[in-house]
NUTORLUM-631303 format. One record per residue (C-alpha): residue number from 1; residue in three letters; x, y, z. Coordinates in Angstrom, 1 decimal, padded with zeros to 4 digits. Example, Ala and Ser with C-alpha at 12.3 -4.5 7.8 and 13.67 -1.06 7.14 Angstrom:
REM NUTORLUM-631303
1; ALA; 012.3; -004.5; 007.8
2; SER; 013.7; -001.1; 007.1
REM end
This chain:
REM NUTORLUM-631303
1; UNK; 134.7; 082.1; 097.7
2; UNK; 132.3; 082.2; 100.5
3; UNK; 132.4; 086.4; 100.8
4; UNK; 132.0; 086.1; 097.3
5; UNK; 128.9; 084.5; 097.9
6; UNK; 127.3; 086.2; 100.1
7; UNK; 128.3; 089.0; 098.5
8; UNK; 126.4; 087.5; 095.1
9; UNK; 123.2; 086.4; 097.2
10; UNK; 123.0; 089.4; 098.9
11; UNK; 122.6; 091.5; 095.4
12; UNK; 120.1; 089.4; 094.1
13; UNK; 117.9; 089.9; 097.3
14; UNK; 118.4; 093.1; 097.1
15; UNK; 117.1; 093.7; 093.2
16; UNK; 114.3; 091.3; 094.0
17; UNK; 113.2; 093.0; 096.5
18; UNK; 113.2; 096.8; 095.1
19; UNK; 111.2; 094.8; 092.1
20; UNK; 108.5; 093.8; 094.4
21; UNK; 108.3; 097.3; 096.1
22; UNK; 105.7; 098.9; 095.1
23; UNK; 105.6; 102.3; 093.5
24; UNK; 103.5; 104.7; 095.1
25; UNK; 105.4; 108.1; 094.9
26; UNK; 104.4; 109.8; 091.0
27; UNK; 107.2; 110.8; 088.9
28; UNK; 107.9; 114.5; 089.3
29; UNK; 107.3; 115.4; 086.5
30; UNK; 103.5; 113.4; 086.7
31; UNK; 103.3; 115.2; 089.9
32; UNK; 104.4; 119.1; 088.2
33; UNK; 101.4; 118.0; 085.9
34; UNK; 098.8; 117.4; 088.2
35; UNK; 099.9; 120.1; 090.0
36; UNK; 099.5; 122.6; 087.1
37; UNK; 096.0; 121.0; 086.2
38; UNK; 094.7; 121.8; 089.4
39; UNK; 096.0; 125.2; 089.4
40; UNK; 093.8; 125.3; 086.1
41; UNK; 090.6; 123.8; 087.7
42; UNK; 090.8; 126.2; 090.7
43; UNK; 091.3; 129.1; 088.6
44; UNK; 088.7; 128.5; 086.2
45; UNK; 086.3; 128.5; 089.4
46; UNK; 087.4; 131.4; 090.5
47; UNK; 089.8; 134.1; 088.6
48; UNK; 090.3; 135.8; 091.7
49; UNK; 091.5; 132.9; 093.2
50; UNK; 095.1; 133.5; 095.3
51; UNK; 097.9; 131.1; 095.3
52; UNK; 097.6; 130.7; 099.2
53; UNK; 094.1; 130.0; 098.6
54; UNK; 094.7; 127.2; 096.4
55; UNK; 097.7; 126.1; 098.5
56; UNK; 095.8; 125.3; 101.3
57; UNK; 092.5; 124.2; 099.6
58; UNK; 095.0; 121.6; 097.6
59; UNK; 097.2; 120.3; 100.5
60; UNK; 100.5; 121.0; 098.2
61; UNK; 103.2; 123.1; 099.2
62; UNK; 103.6; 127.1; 098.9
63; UNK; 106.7; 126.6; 096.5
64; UNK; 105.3; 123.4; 094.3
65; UNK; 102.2; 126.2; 093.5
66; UNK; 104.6; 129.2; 093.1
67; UNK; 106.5; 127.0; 090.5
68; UNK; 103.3; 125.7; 089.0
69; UNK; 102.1; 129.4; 088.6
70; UNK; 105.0; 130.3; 087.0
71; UNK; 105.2; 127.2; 084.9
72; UNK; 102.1; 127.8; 083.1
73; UNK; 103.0; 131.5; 082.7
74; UNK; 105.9; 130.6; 081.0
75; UNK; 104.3; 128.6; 078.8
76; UNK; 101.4; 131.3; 077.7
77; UNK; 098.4; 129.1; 079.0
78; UNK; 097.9; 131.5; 082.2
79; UNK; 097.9; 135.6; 082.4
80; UNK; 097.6; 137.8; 085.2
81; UNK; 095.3; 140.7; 084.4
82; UNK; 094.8; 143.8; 086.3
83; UNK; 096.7; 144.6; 089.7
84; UNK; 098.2; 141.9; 092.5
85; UNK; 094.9; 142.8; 094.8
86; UNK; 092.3; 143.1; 092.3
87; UNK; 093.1; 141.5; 089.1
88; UNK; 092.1; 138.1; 087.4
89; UNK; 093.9; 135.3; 086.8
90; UNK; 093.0; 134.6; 082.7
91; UNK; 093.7; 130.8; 081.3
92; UNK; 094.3; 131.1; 077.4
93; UNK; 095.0; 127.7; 076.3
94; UNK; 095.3; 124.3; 077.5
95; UNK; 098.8; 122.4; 078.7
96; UNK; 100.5; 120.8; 075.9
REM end
């Protein structure tokens, strides 16, 4: 009976504990949002903008911008015009 609890009071520390914790990591998918938006933002300053440019003007990872790229490619709200060196990057709509 005594293991048992224990066992009981050390549960209920536990979930009042992890309810106290503050959140401070976004959701990934917040954080694929804000990720895309600022892909938009720098590439509405500048068309010619590269995705190592806005890596490290952003601070986020090479891959999280790749998959941002591609994300809003997919979706039809950014085109690539012209060739890899000297083409535009051409946003069409807005993220739904």
């Amino acid at each position: 009976m005594k293991r048992l609890y224990r066992w009981v009071m050390a549960i209920h520390i536990m979930l009042i504990w992890a309810k106290s914790k503050p959140q401070t990591k976004p959701h990934k998918c917040e954080e694929r949002a804000l990720i895309e938006v600022l892909i938009l933002e720098a590439v509405q300053a500048n068309p010619k903008a590269t995705q190592s440019e806005i890596m490290q003007t952003s601070g986020k990872s090479k891959r999280a911008i790749q998959d941002g790229f591609a994300s809003l490619q997919a979706k039809g709200v950014l085109m690539r015009e012209g060739s890899k060196m000297n083409g535009l990057w051409i946003v069409k709509g807005n993220i739904e």
